[in-house]
N, CA, C and O atoms as CSV, one atom per row, in Angstrom:
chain,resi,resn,atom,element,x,y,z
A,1,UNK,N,N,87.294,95.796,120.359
A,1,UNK,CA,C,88.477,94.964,120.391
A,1,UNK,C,C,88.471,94.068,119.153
A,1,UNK,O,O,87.521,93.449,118.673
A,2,UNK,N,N,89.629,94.126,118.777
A,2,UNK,CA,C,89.842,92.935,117.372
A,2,UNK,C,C,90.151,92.080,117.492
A,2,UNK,O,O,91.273,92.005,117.992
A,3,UNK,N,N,89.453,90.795,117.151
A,3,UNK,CA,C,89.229,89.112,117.604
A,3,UNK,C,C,89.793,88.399,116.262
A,3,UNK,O,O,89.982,89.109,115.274
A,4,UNK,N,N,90.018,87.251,116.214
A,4,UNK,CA,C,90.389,86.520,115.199
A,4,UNK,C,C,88.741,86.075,114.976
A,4,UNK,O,O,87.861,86.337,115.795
A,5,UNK,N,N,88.534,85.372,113.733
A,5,UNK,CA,C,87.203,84.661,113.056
A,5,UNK,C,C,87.490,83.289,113.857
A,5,UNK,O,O,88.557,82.675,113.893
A,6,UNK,N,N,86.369,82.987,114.442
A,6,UNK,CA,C,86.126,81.211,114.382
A,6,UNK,C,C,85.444,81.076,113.876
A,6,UNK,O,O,85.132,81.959,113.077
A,7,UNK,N,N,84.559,79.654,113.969
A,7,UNK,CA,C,83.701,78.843,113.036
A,7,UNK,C,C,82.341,79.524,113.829
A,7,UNK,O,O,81.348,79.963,113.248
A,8,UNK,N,N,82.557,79.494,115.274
A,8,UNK,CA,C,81.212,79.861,115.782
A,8,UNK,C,C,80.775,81.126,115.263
A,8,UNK,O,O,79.583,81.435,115.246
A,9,UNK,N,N,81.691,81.869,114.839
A,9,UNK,CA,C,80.872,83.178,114.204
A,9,UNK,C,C,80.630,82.997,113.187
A,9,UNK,O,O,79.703,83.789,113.021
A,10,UNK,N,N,80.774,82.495,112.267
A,10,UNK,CA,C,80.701,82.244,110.945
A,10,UNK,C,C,79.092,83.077,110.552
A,10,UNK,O,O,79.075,83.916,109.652
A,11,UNK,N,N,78.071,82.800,111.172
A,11,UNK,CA,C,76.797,83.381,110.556
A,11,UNK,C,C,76.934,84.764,111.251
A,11,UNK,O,O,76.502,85.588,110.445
A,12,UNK,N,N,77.236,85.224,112.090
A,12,UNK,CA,C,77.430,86.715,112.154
A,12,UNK,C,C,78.768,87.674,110.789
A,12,UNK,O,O,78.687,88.806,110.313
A,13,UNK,N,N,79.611,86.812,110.618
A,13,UNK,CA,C,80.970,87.132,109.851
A,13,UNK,C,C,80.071,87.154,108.363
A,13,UNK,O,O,80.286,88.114,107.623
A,14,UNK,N,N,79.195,86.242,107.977
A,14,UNK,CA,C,78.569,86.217,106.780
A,14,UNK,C,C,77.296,87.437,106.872
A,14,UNK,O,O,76.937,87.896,105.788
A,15,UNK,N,N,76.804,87.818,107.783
A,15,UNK,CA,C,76.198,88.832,108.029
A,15,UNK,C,C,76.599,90.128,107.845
A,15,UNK,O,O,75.901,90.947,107.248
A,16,UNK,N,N,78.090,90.470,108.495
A,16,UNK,CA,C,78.555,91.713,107.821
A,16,UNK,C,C,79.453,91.421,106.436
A,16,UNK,O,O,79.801,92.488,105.930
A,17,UNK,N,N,79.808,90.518,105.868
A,17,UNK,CA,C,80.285,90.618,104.551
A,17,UNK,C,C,79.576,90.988,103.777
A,17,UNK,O,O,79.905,91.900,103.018
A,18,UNK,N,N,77.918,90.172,103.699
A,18,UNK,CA,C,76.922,90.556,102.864
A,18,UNK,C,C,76.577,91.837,102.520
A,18,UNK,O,O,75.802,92.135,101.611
A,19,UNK,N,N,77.379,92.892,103.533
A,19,UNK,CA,C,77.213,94.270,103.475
A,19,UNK,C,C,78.064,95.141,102.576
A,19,UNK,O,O,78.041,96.363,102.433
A,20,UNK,N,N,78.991,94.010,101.875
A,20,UNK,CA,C,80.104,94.585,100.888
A,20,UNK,C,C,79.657,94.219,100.185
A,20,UNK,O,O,79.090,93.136,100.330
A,21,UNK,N,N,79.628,95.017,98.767
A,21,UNK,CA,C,78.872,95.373,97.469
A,21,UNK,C,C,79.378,94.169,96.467
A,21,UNK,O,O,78.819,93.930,95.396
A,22,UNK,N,N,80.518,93.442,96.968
A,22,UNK,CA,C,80.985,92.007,95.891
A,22,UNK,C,C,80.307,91.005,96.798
A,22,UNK,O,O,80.413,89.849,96.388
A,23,UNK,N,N,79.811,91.117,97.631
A,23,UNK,CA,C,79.234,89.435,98.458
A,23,UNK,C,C,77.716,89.265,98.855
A,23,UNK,O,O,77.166,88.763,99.836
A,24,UNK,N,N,77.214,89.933,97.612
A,24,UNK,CA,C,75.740,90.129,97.933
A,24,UNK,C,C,74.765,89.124,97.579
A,24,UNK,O,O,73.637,88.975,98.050
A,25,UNK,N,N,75.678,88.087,96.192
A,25,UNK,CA,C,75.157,86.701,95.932
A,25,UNK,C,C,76.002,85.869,97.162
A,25,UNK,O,O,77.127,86.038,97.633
A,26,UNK,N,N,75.027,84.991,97.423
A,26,UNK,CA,C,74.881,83.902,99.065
A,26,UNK,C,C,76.084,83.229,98.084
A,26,UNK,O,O,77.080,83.270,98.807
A,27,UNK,N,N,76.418,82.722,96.994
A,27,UNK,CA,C,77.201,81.378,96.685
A,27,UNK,C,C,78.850,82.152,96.514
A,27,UNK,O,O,79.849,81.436,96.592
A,28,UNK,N,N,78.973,83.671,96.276
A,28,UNK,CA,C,79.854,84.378,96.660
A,28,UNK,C,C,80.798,84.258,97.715
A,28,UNK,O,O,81.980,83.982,97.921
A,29,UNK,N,N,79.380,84.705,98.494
A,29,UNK,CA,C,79.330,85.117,99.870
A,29,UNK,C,C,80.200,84.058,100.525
A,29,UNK,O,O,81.262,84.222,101.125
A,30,UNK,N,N,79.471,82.844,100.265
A,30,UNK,CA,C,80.340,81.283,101.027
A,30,UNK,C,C,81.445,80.976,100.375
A,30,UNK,O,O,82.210,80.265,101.026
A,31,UNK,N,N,81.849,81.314,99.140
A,31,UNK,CA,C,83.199,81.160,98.710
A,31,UNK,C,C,84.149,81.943,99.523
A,31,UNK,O,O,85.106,81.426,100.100
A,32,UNK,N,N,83.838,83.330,99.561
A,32,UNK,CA,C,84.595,84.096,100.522
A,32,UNK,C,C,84.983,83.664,101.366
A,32,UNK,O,O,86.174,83.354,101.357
A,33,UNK,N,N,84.024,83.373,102.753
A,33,UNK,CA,C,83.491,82.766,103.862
A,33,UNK,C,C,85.011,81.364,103.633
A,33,UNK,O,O,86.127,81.448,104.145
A,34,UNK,N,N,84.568,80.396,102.860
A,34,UNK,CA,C,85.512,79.560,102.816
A,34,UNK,C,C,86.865,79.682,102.212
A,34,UNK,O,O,87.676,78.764,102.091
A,35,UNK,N,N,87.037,81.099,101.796
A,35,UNK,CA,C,88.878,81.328,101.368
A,35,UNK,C,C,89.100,82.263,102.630
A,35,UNK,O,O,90.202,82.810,102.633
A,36,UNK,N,N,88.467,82.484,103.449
A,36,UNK,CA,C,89.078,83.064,104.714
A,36,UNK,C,C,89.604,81.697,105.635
A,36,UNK,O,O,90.666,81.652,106.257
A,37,UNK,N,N,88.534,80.556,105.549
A,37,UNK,CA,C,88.826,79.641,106.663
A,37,UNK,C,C,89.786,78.563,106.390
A,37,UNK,O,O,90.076,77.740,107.258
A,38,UNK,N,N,90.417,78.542,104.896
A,38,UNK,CA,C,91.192,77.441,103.989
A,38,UNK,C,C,92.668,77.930,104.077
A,38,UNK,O,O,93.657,77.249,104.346
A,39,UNK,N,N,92.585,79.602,103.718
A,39,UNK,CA,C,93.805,79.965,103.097
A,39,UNK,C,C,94.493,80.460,104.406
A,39,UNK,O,O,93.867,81.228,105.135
A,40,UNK,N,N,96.083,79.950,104.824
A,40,UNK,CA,C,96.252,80.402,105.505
A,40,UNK,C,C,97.359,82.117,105.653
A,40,UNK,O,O,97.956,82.699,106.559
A,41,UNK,N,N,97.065,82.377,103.879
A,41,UNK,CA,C,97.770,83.568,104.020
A,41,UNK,C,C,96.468,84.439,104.404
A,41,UNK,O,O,96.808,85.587,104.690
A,42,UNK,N,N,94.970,84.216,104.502
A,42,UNK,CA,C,94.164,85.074,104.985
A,42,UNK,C,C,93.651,84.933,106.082
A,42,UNK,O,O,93.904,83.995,106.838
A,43,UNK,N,N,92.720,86.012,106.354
A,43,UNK,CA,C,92.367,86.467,108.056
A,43,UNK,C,C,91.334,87.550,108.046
A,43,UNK,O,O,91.337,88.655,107.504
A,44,UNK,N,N,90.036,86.650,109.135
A,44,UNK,CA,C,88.691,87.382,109.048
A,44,UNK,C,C,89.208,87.910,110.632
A,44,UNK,O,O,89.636,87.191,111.535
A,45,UNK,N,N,89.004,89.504,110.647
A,45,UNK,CA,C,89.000,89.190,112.139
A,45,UNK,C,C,87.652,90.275,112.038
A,45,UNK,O,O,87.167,90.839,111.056
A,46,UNK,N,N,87.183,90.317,113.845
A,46,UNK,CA,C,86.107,90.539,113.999
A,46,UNK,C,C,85.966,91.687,115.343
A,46,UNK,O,O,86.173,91.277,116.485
A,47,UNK,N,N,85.558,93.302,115.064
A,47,UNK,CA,C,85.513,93.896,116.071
A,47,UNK,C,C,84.226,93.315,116.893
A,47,UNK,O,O,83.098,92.980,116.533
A,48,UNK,N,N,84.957,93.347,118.283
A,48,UNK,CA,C,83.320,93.601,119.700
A,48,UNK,C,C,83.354,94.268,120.507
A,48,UNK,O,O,84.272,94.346,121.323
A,49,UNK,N,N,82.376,94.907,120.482
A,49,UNK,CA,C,82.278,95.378,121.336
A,49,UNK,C,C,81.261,94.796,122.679
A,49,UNK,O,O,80.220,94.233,122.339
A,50,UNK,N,N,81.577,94.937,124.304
A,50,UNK,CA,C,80.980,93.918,124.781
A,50,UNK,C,C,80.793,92.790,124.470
A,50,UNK,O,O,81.741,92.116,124.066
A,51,UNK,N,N,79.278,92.160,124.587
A,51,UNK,CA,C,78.876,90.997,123.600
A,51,UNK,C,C,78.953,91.252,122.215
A,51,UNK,O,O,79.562,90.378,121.598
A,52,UNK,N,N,78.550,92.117,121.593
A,52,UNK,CA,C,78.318,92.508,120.504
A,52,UNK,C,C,79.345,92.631,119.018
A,52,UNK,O,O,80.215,93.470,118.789
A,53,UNK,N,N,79.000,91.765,118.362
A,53,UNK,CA,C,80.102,91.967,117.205
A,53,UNK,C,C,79.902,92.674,116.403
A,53,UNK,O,O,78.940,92.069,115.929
A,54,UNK,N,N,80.007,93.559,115.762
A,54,UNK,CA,C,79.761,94.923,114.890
A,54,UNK,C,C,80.437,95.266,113.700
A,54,UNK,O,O,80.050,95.987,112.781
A,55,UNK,N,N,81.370,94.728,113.822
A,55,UNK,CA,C,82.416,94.820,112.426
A,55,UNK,C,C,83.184,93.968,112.168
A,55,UNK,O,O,83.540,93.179,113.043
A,56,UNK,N,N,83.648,93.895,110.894
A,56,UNK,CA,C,84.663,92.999,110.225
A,56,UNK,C,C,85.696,93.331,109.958
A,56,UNK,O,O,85.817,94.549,110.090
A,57,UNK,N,N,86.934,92.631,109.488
A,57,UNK,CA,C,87.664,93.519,108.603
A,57,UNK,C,C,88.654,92.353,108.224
A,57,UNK,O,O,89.444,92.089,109.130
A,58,UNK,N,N,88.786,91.556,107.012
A,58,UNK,CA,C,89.259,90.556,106.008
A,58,UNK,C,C,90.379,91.088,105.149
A,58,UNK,O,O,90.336,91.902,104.227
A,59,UNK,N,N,91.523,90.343,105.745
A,59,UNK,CA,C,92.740,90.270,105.708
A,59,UNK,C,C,93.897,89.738,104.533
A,59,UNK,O,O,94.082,88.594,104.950
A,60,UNK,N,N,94.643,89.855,103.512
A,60,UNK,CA,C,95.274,88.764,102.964
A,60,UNK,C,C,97.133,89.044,103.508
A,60,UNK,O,O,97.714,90.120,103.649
A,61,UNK,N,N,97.440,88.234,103.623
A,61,UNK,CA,C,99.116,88.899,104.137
A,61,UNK,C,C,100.140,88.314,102.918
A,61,UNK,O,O,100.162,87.175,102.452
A,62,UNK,N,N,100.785,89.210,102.644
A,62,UNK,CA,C,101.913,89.065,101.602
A,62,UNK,C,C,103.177,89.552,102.535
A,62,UNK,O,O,103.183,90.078,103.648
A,63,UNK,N,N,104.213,89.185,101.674
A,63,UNK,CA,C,105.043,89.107,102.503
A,63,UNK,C,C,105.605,90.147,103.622
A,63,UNK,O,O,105.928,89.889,104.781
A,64,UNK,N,N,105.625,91.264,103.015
A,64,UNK,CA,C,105.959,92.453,104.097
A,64,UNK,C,C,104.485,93.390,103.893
A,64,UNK,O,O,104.774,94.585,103.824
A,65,UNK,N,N,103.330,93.196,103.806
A,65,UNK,CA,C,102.166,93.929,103.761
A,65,UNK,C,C,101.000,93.127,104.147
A,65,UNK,O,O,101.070,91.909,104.310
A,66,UNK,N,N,99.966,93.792,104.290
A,66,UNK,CA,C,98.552,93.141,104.396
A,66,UNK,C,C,97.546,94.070,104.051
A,66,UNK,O,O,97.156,95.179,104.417
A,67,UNK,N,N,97.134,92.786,102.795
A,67,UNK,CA,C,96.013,93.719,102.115
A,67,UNK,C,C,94.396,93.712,102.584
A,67,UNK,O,O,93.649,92.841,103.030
A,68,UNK,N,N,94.256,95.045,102.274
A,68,UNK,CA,C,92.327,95.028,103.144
A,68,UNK,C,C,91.400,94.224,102.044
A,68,UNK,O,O,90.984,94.631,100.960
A,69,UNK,N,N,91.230,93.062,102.626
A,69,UNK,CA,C,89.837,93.092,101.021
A,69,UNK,C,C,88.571,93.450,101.573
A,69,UNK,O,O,87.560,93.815,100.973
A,70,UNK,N,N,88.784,93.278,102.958
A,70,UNK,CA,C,87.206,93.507,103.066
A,70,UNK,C,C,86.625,94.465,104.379
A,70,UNK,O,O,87.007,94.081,105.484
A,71,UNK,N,N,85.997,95.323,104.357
A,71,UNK,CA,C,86.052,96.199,105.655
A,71,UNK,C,C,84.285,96.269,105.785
A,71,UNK,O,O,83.560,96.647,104.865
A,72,UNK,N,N,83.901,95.908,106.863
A,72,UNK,CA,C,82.141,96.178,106.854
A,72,UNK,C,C,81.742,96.548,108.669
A,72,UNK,O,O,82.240,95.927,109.608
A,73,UNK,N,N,80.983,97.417,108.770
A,73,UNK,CA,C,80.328,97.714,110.032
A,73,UNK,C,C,79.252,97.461,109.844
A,73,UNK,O,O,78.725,97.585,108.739
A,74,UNK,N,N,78.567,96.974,111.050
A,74,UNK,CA,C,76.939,96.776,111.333
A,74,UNK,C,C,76.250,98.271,110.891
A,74,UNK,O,O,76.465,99.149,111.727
A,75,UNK,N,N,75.557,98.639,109.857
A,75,UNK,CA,C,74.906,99.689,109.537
A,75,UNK,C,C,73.953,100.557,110.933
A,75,UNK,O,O,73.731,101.764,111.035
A,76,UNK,N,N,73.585,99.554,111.769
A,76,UNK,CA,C,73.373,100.963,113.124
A,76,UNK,C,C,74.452,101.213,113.976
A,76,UNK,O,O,74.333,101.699,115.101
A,77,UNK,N,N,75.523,100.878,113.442
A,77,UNK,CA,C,76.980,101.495,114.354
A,77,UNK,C,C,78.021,102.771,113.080
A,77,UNK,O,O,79.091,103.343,113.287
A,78,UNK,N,N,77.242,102.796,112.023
A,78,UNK,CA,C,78.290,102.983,111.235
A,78,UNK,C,C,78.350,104.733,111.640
A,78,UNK,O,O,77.479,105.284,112.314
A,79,UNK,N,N,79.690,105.505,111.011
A,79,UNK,CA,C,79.704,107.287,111.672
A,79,UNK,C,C,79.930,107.424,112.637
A,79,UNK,O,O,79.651,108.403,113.329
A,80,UNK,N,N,80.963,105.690,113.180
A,80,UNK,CA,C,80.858,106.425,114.728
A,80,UNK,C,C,82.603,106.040,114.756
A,80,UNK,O,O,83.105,105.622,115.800
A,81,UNK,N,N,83.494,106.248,113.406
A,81,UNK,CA,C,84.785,105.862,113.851
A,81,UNK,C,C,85.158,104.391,113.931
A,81,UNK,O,O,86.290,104.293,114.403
A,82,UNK,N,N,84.538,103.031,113.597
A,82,UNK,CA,C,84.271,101.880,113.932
A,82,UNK,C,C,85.152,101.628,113.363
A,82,UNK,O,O,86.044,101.174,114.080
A,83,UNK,N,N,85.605,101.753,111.419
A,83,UNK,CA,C,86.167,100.974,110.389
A,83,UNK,C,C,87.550,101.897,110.548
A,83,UNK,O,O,88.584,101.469,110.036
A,84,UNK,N,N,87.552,102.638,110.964
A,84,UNK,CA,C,88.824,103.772,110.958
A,84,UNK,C,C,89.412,103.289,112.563
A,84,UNK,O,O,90.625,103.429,112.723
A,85,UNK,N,N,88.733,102.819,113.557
A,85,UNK,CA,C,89.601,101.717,114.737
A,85,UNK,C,C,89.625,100.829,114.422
A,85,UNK,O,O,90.762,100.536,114.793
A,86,UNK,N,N,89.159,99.740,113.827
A,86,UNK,CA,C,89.458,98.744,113.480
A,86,UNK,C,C,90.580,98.595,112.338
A,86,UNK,O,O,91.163,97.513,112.264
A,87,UNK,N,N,90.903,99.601,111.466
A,87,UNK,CA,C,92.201,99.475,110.689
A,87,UNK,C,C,93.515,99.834,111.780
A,87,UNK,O,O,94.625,99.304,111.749
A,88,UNK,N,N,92.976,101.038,112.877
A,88,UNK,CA,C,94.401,100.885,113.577
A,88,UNK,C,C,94.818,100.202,114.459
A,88,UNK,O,O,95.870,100.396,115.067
A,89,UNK,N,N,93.665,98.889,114.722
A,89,UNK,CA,C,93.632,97.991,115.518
A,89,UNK,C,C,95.095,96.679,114.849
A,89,UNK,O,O,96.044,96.020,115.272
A,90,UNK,N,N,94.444,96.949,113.753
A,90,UNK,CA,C,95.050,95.834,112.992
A,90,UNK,C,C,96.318,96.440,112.479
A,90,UNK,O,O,96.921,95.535,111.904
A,91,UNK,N,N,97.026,97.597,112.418
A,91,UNK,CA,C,98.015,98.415,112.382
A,91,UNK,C,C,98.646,97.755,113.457
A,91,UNK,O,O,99.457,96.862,113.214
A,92,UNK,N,N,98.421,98.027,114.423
A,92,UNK,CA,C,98.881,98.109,116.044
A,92,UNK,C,C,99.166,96.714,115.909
A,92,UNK,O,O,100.310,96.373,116.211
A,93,UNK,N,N,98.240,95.696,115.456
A,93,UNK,CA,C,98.788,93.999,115.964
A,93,UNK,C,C,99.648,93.879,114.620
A,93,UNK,O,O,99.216,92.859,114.083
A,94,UNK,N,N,100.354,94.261,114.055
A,94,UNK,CA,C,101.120,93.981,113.040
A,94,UNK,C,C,101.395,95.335,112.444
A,94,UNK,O,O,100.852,95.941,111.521
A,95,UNK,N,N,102.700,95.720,113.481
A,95,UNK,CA,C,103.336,96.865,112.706
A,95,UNK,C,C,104.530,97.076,111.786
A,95,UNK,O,O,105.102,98.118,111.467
A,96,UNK,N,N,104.779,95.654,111.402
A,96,UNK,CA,C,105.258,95.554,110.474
A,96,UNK,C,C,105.024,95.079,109.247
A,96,UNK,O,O,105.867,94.751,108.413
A,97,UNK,N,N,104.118,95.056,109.176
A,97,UNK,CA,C,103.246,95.078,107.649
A,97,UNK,C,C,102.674,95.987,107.243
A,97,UNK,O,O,101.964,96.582,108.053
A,98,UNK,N,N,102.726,96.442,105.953
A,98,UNK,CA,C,102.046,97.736,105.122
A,98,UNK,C,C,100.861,97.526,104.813
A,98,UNK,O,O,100.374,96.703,104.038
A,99,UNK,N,N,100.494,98.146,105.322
A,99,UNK,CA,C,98.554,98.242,104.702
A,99,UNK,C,C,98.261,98.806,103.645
A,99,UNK,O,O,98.477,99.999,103.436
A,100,UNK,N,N,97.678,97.942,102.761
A,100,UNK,CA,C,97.700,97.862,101.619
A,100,UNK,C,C,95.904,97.558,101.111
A,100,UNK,O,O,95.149,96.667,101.502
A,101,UNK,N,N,95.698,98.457,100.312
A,101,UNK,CA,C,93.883,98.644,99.832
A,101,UNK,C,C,93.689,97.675,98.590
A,101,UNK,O,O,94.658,97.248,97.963
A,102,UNK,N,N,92.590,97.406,98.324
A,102,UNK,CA,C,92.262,96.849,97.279
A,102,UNK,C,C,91.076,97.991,96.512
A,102,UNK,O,O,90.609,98.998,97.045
A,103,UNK,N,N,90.859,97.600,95.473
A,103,UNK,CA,C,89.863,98.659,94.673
A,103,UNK,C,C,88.751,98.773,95.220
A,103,UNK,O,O,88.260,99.898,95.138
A,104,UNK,N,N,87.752,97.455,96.141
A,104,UNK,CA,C,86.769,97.761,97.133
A,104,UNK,C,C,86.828,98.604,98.595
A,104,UNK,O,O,85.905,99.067,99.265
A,105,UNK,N,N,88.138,98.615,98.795
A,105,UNK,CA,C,88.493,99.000,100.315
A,105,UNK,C,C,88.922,100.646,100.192
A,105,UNK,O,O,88.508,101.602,100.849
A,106,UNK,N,N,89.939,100.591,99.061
A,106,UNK,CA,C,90.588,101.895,98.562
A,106,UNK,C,C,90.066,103.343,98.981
A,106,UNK,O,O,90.605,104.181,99.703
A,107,UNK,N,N,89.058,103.371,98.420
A,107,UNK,CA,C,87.808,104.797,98.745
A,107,UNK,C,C,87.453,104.813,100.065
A,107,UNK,O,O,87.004,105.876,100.495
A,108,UNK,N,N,87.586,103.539,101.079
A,108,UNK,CA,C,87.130,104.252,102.147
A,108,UNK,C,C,88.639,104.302,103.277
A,108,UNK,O,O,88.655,105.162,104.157
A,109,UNK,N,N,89.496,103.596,103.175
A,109,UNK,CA,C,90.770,104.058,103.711
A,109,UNK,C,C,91.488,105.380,103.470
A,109,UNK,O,O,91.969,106.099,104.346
A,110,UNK,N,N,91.492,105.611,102.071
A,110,UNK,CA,C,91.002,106.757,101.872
A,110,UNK,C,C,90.902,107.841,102.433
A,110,UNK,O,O,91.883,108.544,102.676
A,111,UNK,N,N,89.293,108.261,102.833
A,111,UNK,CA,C,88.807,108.639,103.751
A,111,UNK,C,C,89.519,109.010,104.928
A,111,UNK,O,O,89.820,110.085,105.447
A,112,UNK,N,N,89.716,107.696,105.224
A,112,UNK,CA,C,90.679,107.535,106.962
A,112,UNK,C,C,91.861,108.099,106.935
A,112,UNK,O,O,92.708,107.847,107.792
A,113,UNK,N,N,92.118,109.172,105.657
A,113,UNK,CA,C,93.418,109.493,105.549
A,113,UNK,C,C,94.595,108.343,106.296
A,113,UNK,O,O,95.563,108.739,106.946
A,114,UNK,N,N,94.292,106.933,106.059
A,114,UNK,CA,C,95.516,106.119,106.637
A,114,UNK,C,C,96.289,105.639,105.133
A,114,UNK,O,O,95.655,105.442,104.096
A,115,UNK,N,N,97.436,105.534,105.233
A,115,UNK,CA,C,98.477,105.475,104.255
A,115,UNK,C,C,98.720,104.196,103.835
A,115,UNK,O,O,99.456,103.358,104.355
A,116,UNK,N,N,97.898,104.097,102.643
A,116,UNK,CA,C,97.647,102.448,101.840
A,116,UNK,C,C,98.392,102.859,100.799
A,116,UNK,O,O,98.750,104.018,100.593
A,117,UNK,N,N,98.715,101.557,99.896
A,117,UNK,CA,C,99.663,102.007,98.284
A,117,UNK,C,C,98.653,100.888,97.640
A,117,UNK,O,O,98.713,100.620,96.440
Protein backbone atom coordinates (compact mmCIF):
# COMPACT_ATOMS: atom_id res chain seq x y z
CA UNK A 1 0.00 0.00 0.00
CA UNK A 2 1.21 3.60 -0.81
CA UNK A 3 1.51 5.92 2.29
CA UNK A 4 2.43 9.53 2.29
CA UNK A 5 6.21 10.30 4.11
CA UNK A 6 6.06 11.59 7.74
CA UNK A 7 8.74 12.72 9.93
CA UNK A 8 8.53 9.41 11.87
CA UNK A 9 9.86 7.63 8.93
CA UNK A 10 12.31 9.79 8.01
CA UNK A 11 15.31 7.21 8.99
CA UNK A 12 13.70 4.37 7.15
CA UNK A 13 12.85 6.96 3.90
CA UNK A 14 16.73 7.90 4.20
CA UNK A 15 17.48 4.24 4.20
CA UNK A 16 15.95 3.46 0.89
CA UNK A 17 17.07 6.70 -0.87
CA UNK A 18 20.63 5.87 0.01
CA UNK A 19 19.96 3.06 -2.42
CA UNK A 20 19.76 5.54 -5.41
CA UNK A 21 23.05 6.02 -7.08
CA UNK A 22 22.72 10.26 -6.60
CA UNK A 23 22.15 9.98 -2.61
CA UNK A 24 24.97 7.98 -1.60
CA UNK A 25 26.84 11.11 0.07
CA UNK A 26 24.83 11.46 3.76
CA UNK A 27 24.92 15.58 3.14
CA UNK A 28 23.04 14.78 -0.31
CA UNK A 29 21.12 12.43 1.07
CA UNK A 30 19.62 15.12 3.82
CA UNK A 31 19.27 17.77 1.29
CA UNK A 32 16.97 15.48 -0.54
CA UNK A 33 15.38 14.26 2.64
CA UNK A 34 14.73 18.08 3.33
CA UNK A 35 13.38 19.20 -0.34
CA UNK A 36 10.85 16.44 0.04
CA UNK A 37 9.67 17.81 3.55
CA UNK A 38 9.93 21.87 2.53
CA UNK A 39 8.70 21.81 -1.00
CA UNK A 40 5.27 21.56 -1.32
CA UNK A 41 5.23 20.77 -5.05
CA UNK A 42 7.06 17.42 -3.79
CA UNK A 43 6.12 14.03 -2.29
CA UNK A 44 7.99 11.04 -0.57
CA UNK A 45 5.56 8.40 -0.42
CA UNK A 46 6.25 5.08 1.04
CA UNK A 47 5.17 1.38 0.05
CA UNK A 48 4.13 -1.27 3.20
CA UNK A 49 3.68 -3.86 3.32
CA UNK A 50 2.15 -5.14 6.74
CA UNK A 51 4.50 -3.53 9.24
CA UNK A 52 7.08 -3.39 6.90
CA UNK A 53 8.18 -0.51 4.70
CA UNK A 54 10.04 -1.67 1.63
CA UNK A 55 9.93 0.93 -0.89
CA UNK A 56 9.93 4.43 -1.87
CA UNK A 57 8.97 6.35 -4.57
CA UNK A 58 9.73 10.53 -4.62
CA UNK A 59 7.50 12.63 -6.33
CA UNK A 60 7.68 16.31 -7.95
CA UNK A 61 4.15 17.57 -9.39
CA UNK A 62 3.98 20.09 -12.20
CA UNK A 63 1.14 21.19 -13.36
CA UNK A 64 -0.67 18.48 -15.34
CA UNK A 65 2.22 15.69 -14.63
CA UNK A 66 4.32 14.13 -11.93
CA UNK A 67 7.72 13.55 -12.22
CA UNK A 68 9.56 10.26 -10.75
CA UNK A 69 12.84 11.43 -9.22
CA UNK A 70 13.23 8.82 -7.14
CA UNK A 71 12.18 5.06 -7.12
CA UNK A 72 14.07 2.53 -4.52
CA UNK A 73 13.07 -1.02 -3.07
CA UNK A 74 14.53 -2.68 -0.04
CA UNK A 75 17.21 -4.92 -1.96
CA UNK A 76 15.72 -8.34 -0.26
CA UNK A 77 12.31 -7.51 -1.82
CA UNK A 78 13.59 -6.40 -5.11
CA UNK A 79 12.25 -8.99 -8.60
CA UNK A 80 9.27 -9.28 -7.03
CA UNK A 81 7.14 -6.48 -9.07
CA UNK A 82 7.48 -3.92 -5.98
CA UNK A 83 8.68 -0.60 -8.11
CA UNK A 84 6.38 -1.55 -11.11
CA UNK A 85 3.17 -1.52 -8.15
CA UNK A 86 4.19 1.14 -6.64
CA UNK A 87 4.24 3.35 -9.96
CA UNK A 88 0.63 2.04 -10.58
CA UNK A 89 -0.18 2.79 -7.19
CA UNK A 90 0.64 6.27 -7.68
CA UNK A 91 -1.04 6.20 -11.29
CA UNK A 92 -4.25 5.08 -9.65
CA UNK A 93 -4.09 8.01 -6.78
CA UNK A 94 -3.64 10.62 -9.43
CA UNK A 95 -4.99 9.82 -12.73
CA UNK A 96 -4.74 12.81 -13.92
CA UNK A 97 -1.31 13.51 -14.00
CA UNK A 98 1.30 12.24 -16.54
CA UNK A 99 4.05 10.33 -15.34
CA UNK A 100 6.85 11.67 -16.21
CA UNK A 101 10.79 10.06 -15.74
CA UNK A 102 13.77 11.77 -14.96
CA UNK A 103 17.29 10.54 -16.34
CA UNK A 104 17.72 8.44 -12.90
CA UNK A 105 14.23 6.87 -13.02
CA UNK A 106 13.98 6.70 -16.99
CA UNK A 107 15.78 3.14 -17.52
CA UNK A 108 13.84 1.54 -15.07
CA UNK A 109 10.17 2.74 -15.98
CA UNK A 110 11.29 1.82 -18.91
CA UNK A 111 11.48 -1.54 -18.16
CA UNK A 112 7.89 -1.37 -16.71
CA UNK A 113 6.95 -0.71 -20.17
CA UNK A 114 4.73 2.23 -18.32
CA UNK A 115 4.35 5.33 -20.58
CA UNK A 116 6.68 8.25 -19.27
CA UNK A 117 7.80 11.31 -21.79
Amino acid sequence: MLIRYKKAFEKIAMGLLSFMPNEKDLKILQQTMKQYENDGNKQLFLWKVGDDIIGLIGVSFQDDAAMIEHISVNPSHRHQGIGKTMVKALKDMYPDKELKSNDVTDSFLNKCDIKTE
